[in-house]
Residue frames as a rotation matrix with the C-alpha (Angstrom) as fourth column:
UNK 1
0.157 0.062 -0.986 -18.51
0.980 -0.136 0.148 -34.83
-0.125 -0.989 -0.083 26.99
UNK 2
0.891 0.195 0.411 -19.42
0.189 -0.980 0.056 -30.91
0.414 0.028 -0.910 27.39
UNK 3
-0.204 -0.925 -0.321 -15.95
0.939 -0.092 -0.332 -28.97
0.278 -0.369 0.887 28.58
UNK 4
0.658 0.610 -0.442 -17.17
0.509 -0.793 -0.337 -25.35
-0.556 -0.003 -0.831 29.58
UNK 5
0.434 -0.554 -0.710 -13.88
-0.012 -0.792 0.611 -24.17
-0.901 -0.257 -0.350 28.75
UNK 6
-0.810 -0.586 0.010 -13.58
0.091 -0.109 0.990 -25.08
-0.579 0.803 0.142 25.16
UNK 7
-0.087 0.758 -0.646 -15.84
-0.951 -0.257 -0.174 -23.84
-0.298 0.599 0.743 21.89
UNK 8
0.044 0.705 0.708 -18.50
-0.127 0.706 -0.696 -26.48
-0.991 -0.059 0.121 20.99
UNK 9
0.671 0.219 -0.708 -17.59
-0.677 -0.206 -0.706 -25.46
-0.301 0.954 0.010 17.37
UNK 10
0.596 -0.743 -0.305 -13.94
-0.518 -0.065 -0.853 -26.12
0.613 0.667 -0.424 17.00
UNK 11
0.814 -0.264 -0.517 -13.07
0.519 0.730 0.445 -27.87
0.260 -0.631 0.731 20.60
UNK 12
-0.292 -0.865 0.408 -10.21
0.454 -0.501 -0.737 -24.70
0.842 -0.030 0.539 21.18
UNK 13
-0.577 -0.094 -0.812 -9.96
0.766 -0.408 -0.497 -22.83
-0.284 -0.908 0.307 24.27
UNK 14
0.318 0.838 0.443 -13.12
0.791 -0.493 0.364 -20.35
0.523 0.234 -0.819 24.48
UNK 15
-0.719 -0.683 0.129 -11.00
0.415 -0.570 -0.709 -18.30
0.557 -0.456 0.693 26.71
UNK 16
0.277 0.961 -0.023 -14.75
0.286 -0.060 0.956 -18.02
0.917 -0.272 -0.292 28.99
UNK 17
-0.583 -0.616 0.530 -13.56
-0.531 -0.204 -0.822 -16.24
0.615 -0.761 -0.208 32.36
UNK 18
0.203 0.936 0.287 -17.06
-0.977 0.173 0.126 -17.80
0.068 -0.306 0.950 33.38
UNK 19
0.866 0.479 -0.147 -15.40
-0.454 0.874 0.175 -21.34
0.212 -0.085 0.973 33.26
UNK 20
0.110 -0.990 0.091 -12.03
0.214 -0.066 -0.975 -20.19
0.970 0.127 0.205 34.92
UNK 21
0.476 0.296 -0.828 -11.90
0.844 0.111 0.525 -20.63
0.247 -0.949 -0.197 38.50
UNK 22
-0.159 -0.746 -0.647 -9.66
0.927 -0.338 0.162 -18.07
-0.340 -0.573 0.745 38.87
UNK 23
-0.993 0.116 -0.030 -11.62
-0.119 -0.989 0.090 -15.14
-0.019 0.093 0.995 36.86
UNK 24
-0.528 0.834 -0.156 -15.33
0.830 0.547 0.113 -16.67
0.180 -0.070 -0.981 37.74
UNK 25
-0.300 0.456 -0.838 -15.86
0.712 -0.477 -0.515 -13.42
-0.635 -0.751 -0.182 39.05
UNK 26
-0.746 -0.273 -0.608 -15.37
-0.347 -0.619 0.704 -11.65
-0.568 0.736 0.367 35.76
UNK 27
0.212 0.874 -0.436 -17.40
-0.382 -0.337 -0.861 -10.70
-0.900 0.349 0.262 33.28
UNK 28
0.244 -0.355 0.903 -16.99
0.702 0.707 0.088 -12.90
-0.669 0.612 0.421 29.94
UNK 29
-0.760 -0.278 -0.588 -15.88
-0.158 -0.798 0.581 -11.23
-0.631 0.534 0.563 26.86
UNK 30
-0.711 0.580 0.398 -18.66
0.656 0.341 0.674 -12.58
0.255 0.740 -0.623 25.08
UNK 31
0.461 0.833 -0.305 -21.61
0.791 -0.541 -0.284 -10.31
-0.402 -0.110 -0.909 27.03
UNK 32
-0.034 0.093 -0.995 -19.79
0.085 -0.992 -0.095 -7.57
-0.996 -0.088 0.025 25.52
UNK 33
-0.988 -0.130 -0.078 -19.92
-0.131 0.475 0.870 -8.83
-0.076 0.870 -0.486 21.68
UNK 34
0.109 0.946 0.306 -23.10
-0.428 0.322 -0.845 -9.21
-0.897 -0.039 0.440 19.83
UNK 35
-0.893 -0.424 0.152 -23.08
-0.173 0.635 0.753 -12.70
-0.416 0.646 -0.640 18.11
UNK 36
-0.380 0.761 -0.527 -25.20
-0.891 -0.147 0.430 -13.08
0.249 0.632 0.734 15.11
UNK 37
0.384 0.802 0.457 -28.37
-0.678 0.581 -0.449 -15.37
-0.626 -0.138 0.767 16.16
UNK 38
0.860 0.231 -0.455 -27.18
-0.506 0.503 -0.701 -17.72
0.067 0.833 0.550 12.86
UNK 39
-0.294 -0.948 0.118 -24.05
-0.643 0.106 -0.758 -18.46
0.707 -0.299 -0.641 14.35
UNK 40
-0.685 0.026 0.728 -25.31
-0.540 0.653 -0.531 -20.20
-0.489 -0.757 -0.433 17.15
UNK 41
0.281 0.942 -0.184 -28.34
-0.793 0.120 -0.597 -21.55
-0.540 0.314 0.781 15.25
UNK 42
0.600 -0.211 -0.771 -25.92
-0.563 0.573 -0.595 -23.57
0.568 0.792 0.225 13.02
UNK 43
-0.762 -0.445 0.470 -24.31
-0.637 0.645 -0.421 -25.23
-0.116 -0.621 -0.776 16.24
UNK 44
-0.373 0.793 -0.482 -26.27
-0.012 0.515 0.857 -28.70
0.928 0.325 -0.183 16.37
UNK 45
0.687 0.632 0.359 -29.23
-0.352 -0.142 0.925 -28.56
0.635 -0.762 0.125 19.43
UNK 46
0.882 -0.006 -0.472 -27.37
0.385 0.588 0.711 -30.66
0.273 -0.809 0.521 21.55
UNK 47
-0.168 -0.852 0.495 -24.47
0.936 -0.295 -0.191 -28.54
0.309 0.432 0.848 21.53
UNK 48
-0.215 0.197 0.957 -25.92
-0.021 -0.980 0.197 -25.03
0.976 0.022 0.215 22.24
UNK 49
0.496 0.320 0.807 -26.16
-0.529 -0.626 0.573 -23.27
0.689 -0.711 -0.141 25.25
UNK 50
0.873 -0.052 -0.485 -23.52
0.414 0.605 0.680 -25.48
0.258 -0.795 0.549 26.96
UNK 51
0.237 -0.784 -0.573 -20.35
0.731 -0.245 0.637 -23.46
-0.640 -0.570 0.515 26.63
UNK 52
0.374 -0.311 -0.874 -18.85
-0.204 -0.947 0.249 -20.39
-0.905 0.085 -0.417 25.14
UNK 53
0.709 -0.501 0.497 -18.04
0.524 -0.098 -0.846 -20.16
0.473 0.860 0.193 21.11
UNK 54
0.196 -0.207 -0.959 -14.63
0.914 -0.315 0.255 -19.38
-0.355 -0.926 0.127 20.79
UNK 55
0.012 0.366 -0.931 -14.12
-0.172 -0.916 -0.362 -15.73
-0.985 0.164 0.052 19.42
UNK 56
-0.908 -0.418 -0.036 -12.90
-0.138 0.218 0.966 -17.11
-0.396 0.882 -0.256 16.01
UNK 57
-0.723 0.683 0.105 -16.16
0.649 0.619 0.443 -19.53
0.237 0.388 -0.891 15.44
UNK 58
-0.416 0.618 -0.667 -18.18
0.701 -0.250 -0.668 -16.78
-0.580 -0.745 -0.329 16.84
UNK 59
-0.151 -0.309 0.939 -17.17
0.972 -0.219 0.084 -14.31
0.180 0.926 0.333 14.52
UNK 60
0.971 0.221 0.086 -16.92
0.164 -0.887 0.431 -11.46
0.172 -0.405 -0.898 16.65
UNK 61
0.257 -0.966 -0.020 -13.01
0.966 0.257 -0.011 -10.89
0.016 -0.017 1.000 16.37
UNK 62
-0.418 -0.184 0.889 -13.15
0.557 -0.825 0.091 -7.40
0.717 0.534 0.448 14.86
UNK 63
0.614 0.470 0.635 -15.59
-0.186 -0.695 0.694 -6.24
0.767 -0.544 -0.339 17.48
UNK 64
0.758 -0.308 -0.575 -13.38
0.649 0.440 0.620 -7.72
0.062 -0.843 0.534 20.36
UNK 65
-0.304 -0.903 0.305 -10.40
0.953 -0.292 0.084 -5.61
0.013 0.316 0.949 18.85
UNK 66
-0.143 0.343 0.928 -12.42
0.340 -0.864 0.372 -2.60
0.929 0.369 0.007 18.51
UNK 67
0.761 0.550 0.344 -13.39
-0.168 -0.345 0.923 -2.76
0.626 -0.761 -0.170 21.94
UNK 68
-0.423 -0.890 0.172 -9.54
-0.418 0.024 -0.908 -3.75
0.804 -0.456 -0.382 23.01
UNK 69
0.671 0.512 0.537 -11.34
-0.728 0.313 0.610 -6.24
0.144 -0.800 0.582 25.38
UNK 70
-0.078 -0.673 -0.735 -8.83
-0.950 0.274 -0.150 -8.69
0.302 0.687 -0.661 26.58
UNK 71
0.661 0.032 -0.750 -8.58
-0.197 0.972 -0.132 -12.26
0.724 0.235 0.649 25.47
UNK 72
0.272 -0.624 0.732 -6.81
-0.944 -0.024 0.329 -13.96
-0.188 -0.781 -0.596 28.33
């Protein structure tokens, strides 16, 4: 069963404001992050495009920090 709010990778809190009723209105931290195409590619099909990697499995820590975007 699909959860929006946890990472299809690892099954941890994606921290997705986009599947938080309470920050729906926000803007994820992912659209500001650019995950590498092979990253999601190596999720299996049935998997993809249902919820948010979270930053870890994404592999977009360093840019999140750089951009002091916060993780909530």
């Amino acid at each position: 069963m699909n959860k929006p709010d946890l990472c299809p990778a690892c099954g941890a809190a994606n921290d997705c404001s986009l599947a938080d009723p309470r920050t729906v209105d926000r803007a994820c931290w992912c659209y500001g992050v650019s995950i590498d195409p092979a990253v999601l590619q190596a999720l299996p099909a049935e998997l993809r495009d249902k919820s948010c990697l979270c930053p870890a499995c994404a592999q977009v820590e360093m840019q999140l920090q750089a951009a002091a975007w916060p993780i909530t």
